[in-house]
C-alpha positions in Angstrom: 9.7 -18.1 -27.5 10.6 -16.8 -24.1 13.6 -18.8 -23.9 16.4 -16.9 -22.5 15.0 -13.8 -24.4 14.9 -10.6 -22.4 11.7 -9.0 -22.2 12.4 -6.1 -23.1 13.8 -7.2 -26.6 10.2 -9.2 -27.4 8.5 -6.3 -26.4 10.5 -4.7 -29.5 10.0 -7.2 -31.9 6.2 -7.4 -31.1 6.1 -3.6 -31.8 7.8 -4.0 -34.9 5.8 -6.5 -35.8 2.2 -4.4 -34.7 4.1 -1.4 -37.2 5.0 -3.6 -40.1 2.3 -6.5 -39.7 0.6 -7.2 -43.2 -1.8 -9.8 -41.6 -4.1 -8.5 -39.2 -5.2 -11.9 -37.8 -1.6 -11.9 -36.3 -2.1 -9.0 -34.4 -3.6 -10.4 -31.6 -0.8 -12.6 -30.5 1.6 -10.2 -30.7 -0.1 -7.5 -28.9 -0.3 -10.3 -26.4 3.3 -11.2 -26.3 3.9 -6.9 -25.7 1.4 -6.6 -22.7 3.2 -9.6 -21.2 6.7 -8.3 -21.7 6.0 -4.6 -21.3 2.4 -3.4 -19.8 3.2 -0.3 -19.1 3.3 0.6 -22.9 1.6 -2.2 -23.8 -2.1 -1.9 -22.1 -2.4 1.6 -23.4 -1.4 0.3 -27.1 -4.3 -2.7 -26.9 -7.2 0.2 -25.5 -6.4 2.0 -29.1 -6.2 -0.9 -31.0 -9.2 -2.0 -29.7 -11.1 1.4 -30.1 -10.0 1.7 -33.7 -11.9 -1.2 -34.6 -15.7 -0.5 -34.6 -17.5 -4.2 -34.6 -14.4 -6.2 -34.7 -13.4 -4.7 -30.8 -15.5 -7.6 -29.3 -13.9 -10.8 -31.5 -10.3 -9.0 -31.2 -10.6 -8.4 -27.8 -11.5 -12.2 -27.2 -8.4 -13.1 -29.4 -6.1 -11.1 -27.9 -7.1 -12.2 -24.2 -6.9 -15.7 -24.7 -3.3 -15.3 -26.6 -2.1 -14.0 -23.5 -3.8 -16.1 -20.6 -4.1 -19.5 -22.3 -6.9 -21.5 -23.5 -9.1 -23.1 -20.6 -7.3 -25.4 -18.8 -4.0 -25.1 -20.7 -1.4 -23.0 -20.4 2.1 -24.5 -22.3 3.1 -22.5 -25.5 2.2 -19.4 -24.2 4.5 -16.3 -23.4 4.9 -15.9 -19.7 6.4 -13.0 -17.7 5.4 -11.9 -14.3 5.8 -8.3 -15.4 2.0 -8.5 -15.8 1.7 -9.7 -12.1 1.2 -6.1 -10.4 -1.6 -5.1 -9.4 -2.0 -1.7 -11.1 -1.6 -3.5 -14.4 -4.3 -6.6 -13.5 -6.8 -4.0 -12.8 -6.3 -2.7 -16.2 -6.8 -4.9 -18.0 -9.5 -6.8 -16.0 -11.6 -3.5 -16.6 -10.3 -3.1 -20.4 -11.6 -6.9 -21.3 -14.4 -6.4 -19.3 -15.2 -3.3 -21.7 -14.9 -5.2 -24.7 -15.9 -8.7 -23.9 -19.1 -7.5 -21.8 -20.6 -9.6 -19.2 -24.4 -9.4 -20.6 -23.1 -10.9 -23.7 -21.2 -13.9 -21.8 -22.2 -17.2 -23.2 -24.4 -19.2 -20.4 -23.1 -23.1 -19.9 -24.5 -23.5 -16.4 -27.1 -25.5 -16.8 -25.9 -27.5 -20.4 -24.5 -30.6 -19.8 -23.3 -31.4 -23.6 -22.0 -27.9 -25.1 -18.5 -27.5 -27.2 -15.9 -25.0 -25.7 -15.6 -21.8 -28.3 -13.5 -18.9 -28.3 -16.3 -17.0 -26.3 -15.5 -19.5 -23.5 -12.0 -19.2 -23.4 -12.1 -15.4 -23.6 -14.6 -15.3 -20.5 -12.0 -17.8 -18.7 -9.5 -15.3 -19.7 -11.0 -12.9 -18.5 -11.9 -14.7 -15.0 -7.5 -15.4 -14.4 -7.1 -12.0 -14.9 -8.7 -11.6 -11.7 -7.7 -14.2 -10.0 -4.0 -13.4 -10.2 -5.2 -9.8 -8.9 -6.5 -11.3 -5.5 -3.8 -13.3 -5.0 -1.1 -11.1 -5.0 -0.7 -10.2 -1.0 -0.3 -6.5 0.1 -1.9 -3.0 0.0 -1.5 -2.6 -3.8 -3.7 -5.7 -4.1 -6.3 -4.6 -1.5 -6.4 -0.6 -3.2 -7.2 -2.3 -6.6 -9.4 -4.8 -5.4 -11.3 -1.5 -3.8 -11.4 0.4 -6.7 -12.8 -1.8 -8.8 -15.7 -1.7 -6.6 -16.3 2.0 -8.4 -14.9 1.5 -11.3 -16.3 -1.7 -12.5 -19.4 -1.4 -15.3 -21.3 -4.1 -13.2 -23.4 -3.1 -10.4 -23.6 -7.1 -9.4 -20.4 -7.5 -9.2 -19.9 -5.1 -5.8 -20.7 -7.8 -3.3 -18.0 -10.3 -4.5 -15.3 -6.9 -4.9 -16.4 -6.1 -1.1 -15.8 -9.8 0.8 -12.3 -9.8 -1.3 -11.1 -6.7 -0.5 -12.1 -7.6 2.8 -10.7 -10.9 2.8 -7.5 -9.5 1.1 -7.3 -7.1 4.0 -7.6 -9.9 6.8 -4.9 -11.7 5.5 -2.7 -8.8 5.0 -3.7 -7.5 8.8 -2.9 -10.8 10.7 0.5 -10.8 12.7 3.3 -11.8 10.9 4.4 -14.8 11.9 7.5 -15.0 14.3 10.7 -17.3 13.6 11.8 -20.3 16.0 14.6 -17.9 17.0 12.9 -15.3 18.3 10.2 -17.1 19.9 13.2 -18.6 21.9 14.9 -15.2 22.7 11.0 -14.1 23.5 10.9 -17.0 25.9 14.2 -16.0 27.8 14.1 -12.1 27.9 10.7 -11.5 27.4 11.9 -9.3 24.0 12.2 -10.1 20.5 14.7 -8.3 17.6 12.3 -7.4 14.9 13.3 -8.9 11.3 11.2 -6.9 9.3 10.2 -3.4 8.6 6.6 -4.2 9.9 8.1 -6.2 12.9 10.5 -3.2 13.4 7.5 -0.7 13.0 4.8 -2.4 15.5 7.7 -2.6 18.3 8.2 1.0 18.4 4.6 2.0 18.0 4.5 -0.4 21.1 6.5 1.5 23.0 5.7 4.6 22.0 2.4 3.8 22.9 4.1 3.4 26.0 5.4 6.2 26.8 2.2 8.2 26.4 0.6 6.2 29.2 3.6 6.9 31.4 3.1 10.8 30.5 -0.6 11.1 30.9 -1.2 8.5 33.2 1.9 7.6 35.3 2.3 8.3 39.0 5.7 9.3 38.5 4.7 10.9 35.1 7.5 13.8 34.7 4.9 15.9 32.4 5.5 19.2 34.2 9.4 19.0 33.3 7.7 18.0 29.7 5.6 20.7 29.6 9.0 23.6 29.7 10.5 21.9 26.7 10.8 24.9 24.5 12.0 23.7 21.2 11.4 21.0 19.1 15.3 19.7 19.1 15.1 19.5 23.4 11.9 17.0 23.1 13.3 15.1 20.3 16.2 14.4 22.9 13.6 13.4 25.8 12.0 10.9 23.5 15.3 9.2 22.3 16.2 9.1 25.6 13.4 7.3 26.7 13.4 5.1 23.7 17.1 4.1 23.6 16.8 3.2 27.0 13.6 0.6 27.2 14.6 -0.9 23.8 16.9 -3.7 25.2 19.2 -3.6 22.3 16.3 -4.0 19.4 16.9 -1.3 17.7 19.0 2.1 17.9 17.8 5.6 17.5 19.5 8.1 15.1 18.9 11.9 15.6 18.5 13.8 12.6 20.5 11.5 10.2 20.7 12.9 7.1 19.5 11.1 3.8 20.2 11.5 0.2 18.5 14.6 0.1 19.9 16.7 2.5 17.1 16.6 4.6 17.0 14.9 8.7 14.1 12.9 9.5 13.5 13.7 13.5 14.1 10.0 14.4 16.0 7.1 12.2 14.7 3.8 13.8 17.5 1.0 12.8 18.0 -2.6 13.2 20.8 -5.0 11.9 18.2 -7.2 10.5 15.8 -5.0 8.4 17.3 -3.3 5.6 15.3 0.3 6.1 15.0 2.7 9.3 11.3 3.4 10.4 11.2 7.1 10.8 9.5 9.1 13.3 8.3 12.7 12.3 8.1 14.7 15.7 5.7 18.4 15.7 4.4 20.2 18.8 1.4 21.1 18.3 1.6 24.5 19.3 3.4 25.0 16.0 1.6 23.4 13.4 -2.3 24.0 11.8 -4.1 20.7 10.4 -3.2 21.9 7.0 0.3 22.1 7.3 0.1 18.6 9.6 -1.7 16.8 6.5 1.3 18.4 4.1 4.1 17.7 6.5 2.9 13.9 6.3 1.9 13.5 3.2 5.1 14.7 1.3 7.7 14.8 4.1 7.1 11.3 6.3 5.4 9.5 3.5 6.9 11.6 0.2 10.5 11.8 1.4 11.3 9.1 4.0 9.5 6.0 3.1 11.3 6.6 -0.4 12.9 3.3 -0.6 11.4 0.2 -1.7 11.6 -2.0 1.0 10.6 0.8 3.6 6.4 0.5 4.2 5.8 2.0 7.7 6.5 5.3 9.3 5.6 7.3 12.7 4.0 10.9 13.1 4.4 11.9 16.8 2.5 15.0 17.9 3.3 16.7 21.1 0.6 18.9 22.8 2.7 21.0 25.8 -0.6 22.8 26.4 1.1 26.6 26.5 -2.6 28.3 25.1 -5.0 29.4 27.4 -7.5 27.9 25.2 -7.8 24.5 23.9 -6.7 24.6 20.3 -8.1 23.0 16.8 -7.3 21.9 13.6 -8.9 21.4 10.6 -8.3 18.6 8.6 -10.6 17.1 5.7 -12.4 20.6 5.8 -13.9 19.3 9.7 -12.2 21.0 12.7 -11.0 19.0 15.6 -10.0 19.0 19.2 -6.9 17.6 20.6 -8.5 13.8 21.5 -9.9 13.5 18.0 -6.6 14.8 16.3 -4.9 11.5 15.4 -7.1 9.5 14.5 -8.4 12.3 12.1 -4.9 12.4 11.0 -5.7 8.3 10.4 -8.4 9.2 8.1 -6.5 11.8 6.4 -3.9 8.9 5.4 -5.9 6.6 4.8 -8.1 8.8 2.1 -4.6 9.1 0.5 -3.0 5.8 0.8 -4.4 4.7 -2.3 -2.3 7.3 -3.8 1.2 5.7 -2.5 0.6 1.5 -3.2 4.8 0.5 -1.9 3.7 2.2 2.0 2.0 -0.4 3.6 0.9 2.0 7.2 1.2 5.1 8.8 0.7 5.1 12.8 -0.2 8.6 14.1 0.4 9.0 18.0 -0.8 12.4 20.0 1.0 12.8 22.8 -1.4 15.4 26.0 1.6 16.9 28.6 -2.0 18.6 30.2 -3.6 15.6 30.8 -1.9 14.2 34.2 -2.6 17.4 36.1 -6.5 17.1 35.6 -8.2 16.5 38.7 -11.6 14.5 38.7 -14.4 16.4 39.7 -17.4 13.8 39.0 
């Protein structure tokens, strides 16, 4: 069936055929054939159908699930798209099944040697896949879902196994990403590496970034005074390029204010040849800005407006604290006020209460940048 035919076009015919069908045993196939062509549509469609039905939900349910996964341990005959394969769309339907085909009704085989395999069976293997294919998609979208379900799922029992997979799913995701022969070799020679990715491109500037912030708050030669006169935003987005374009080694190049499609200038456009979208860096002196507006400016400005594209999945907030009020200042964010040293990584929390909300951006680094703490003298 799925020969050369575009999806799209079977998802038509099935919902011509749901409209028109005489024969409601054939309704289960062909709501399967939609929600594998077209799930966006198609989930929602099998939740009413299924509602509609009073006491046939459950035996509908189970036909309809194994139409689209399969029969246990077969597969050929079936219609197969990977438009089902996102995460969003596995969880919906994992908790939809689960709904109708309920786990205190499962059949038990465990401990019966000599049983017969029934449509019950199948649907609870069906059921099972659906979850499987979730956890093995790699990425944040897989990890948010996995977490969710954690909530969302009607089974209490089931939190454990959500938790060590989600965890699991994070691990993976977390681990360096693996290096190519070339630049281990370049590594070897110049002691640098040209990033290949958007995550490779990301980590390197955090890097130095990260770099830079000792040098200002801890460096002997630390020019944090000549910092600390920097009036305007636009002078300290020059100092940082500066000091970026010149430890990069030819990795990457800095862009000032590029403007994108929507007329607006990210503070920094991080490029390399070899990865296909800029990291940007969002610059703010703290001076300027209350936690309110810091959580907005990130939310729909770094994350909302310059992570826009597909293949871009990490981004930079740099804060700036010049130090120009007598006293020490605060900002609230998530309702909690907090002090300069606790500012990023409550900006961290703040992102990461939202991430869920924004499944293609993989990370968000926050760095805080004290001009007042080189000119502390101990006193213990």
């Amino acid at each position: 069936m799925n020969g050369g035919i575009e999806p799209a076009r079977l998802a038509a015919v099935a919902s011509q055929q749901i409209t028109q069908a005489s024969d409601q045993g054939n309704l289960p196939g062909w709501y399967a054939l939609l929600v594998d062509c077209e799930p966006t549509t198609g989930i929602p469609q099998v939740q009413q159908w299924l509602e509609n039905l009073g006491d046939d939900a459950t035996e509908a349910a189970q036909l309809f699930i194994v139409e689209l996964m399969g029969k246990r341990h077969e597969r050929e005959g079936q219609p197969y798209f990977e438009c089902l394969h996102v995460a969003e769309h596995l969880k919906s339907l994992y908790l939809l099944m689960h709904q109708f085909i309920r786990v205190e009704d499962d059949t038990d085989r465990i401990n019966k040697v000599d049983y017969s395999i029934g449509l019950r069976d199948n649907a609870q293997n069906a059921r099972s896949m659906l979850f499987d294919l979730l956890s093995k998609i790699p990425g944040k979208s897989s990890y948010t879902a996995i977490s969710e379900l954690i909530e969302e799922h009607p089974v209490p029992a089931y939190q454990s196994h959500f938790k060590t997979l989600a965890y699991r799913r994070a691990e993976e995701d977390g681990d360096i990403e693996a290096w190519s022969v070339e630049q281990l070799i370049e590594f070897e020679h110049s002691l640098t590496m040209r990033p290949a990715s958007h995550r490779q491109l990301f980590e390197l500037v955090v890097y130095h970034l990260d770099d830079l912030k000792a040098w200002l708050e801890y460096g002997n030669d630390s020019p944090y005074q000549t910092w600390q006169r920097v009036e305007s935003e636009n002078e300290m987005r020059k100092n940082i390029a500066a000091w970026l374009n010149h430890g990069q080694h030819l990795q990457y190049t800095i862009a000032q204010e590029a403007e994108i499609a929507n007329a607006q200038r990210p503070d920094f456009w991080v490029q390399c040849p070899n990865v296909c979208s800029p990291v940007p860096i969002e610059l703010k002196l703290l001076e300027n800005w209350t936690g309110p507006e810091l959580c907005e400016r990130l939310r729909n400005q770094l994350v909302g407006d310059y992570l826009r594209e597909e293949s871009a999945r990490f981004g930079i907030m740099l804060l700036v604290w010049r130090g120009m009020h007598q006293v020490q200042k605060r900002w609230k964010i998530n309702g909690s006020r907090v002090e300069l040293n606790d500012l990023a990584s409550a900006l961290k929390l703040y992102w990461n209460s939202i991430s869920g909300e924004y499944p293609d951006v993989d990370d968000i680094a926050v760095i805080a940048i004290d001009l007042t703490l080189r000119s502390r003298v101990s006193d213990s």
